[in-house]
C-alpha positions as CSV (number, residue, x, y, z in Angstrom):
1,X,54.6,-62.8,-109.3
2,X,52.0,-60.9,-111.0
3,X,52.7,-58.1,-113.6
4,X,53.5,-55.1,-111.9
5,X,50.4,-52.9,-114.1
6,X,47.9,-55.6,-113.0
7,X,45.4,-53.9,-110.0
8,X,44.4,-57.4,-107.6
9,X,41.1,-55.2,-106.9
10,X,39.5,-53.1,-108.9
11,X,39.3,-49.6,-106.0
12,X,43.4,-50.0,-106.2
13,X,44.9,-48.4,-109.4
14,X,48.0,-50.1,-110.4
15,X,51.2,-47.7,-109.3
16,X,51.8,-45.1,-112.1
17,X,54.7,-46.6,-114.8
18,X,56.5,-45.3,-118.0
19,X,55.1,-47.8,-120.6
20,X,57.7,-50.0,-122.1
21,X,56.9,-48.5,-125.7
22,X,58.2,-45.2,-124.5
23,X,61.6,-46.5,-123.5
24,X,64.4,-47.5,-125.7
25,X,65.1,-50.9,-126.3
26,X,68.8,-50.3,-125.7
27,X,67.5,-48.7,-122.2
28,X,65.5,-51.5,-121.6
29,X,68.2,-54.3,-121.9
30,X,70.2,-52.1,-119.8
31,X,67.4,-51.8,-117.0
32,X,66.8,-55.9,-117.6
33,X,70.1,-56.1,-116.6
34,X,70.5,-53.6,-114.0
35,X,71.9,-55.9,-111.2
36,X,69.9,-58.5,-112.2
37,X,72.1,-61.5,-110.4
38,X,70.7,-59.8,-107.1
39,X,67.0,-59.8,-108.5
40,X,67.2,-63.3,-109.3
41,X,68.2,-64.1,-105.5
42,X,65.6,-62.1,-104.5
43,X,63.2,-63.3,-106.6
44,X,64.0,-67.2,-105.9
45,X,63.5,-66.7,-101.8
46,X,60.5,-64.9,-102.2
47,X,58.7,-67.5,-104.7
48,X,60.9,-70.3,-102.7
49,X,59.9,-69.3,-98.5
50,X,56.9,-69.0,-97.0
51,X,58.1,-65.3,-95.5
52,X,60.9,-63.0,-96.9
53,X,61.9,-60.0,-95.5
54,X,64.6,-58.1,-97.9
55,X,66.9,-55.0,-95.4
56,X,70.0,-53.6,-95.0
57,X,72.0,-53.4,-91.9
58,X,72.1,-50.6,-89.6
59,X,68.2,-49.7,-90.5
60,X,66.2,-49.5,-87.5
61,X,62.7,-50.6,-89.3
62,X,64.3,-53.6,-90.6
63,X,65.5,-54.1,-87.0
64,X,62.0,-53.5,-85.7
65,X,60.5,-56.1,-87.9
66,X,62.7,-58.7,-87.6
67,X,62.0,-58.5,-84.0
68,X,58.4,-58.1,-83.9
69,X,58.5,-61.7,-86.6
70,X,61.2,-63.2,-83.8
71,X,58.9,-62.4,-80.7
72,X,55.5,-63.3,-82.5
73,X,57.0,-66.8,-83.3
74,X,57.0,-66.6,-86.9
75,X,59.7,-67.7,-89.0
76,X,60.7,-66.0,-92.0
77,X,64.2,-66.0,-94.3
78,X,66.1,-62.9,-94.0
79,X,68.1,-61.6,-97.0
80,X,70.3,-58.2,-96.2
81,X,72.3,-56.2,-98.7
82,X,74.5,-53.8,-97.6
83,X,74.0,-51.1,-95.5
84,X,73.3,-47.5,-95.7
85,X,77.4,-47.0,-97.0
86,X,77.3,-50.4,-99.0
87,X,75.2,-51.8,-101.9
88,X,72.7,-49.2,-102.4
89,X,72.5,-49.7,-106.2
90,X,71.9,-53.5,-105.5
91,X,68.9,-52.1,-103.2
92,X,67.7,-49.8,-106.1
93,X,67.7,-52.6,-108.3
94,X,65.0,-54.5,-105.6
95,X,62.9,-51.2,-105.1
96,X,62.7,-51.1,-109.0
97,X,61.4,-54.6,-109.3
98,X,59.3,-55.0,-106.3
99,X,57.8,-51.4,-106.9
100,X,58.4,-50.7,-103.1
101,X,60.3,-47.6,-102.2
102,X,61.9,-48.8,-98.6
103,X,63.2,-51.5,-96.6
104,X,62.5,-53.4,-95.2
105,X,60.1,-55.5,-97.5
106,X,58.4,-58.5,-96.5
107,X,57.0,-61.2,-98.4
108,X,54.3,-63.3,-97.6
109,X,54.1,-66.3,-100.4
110,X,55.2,-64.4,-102.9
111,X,53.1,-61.6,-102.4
112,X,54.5,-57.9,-101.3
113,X,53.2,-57.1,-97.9
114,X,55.1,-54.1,-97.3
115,X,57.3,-52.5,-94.6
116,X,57.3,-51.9,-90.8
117,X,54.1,-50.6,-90.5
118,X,52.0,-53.0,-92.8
119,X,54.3,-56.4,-90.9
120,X,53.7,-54.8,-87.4
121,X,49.8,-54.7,-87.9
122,X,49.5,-58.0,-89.8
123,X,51.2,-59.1,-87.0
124,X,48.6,-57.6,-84.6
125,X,45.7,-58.5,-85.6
126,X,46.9,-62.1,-86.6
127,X,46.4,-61.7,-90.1
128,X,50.2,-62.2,-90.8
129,X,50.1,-65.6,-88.4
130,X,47.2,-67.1,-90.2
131,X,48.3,-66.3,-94.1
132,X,51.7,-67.5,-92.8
133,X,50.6,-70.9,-92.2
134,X,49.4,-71.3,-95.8
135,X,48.8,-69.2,-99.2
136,X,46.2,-66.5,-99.0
């Protein structure tokens, strides 16, 4: 995955971030290490499967997507952890290393498509089909 500063085109500004130099290096092991066993997981589907989507139980937009992937015939590996009583610091610890603030989050070869909204209209206008079949 590419570093998290890096823009992929130039009218996108990379997503605002305190610069490593401004955090203690006792802060920073601590944050390296902040549920890191579940970031590893995470990580290894997402470079390992074609499609990824990360939830939780009991959240209806992880429902919605899975069902729009099901019904458009795409397949896609499904990781869930916890639900909204459950696991949320194992969550936080994905939405600080994928720099997305919800779930669910879908992966398409490695690369961060998004949630609900950004799945569902990849879905409709076939881009999602077509960049499933091979990398973009």
């Amino acid at each position: 995955m590419s570093d998290p500063q890096e823009s992929t085109s130039p009218d996108i500004p990379p997503r605002p971030q305190l610069e490593p130099t401004r955090i203690a290096a006792e802060a920073r092991r601590q944050m390296a290490a902040f549920h890191s066993a579940v970031v590893a997981e995470v990580r290894a589907a997402v470079d390992g499967a074609p499609i990824v989507v990360v939830g939780m139980a009991q959240n209806p937009h992880v429902k919605n997507v899975r069902k729009a992937l099901t019904d458009a015939g795409i397949d896609y590996k499904y990781l869930e952890y916890g639900s909204y009583f459950s696991k949320w610091k194992e969550r936080l610890a994905i939405k600080l290393w994928s720099g997305w603030p919800t779930f669910p989050q879908v992966f398409v070869h490695g690369v961060l498509l998004g949630g609900e909204d950004l799945t569902v209209a990849a879905i409709g206008d076939g881009s999602l089909k077509r960049s499933a079949v091979g990398p973009t």
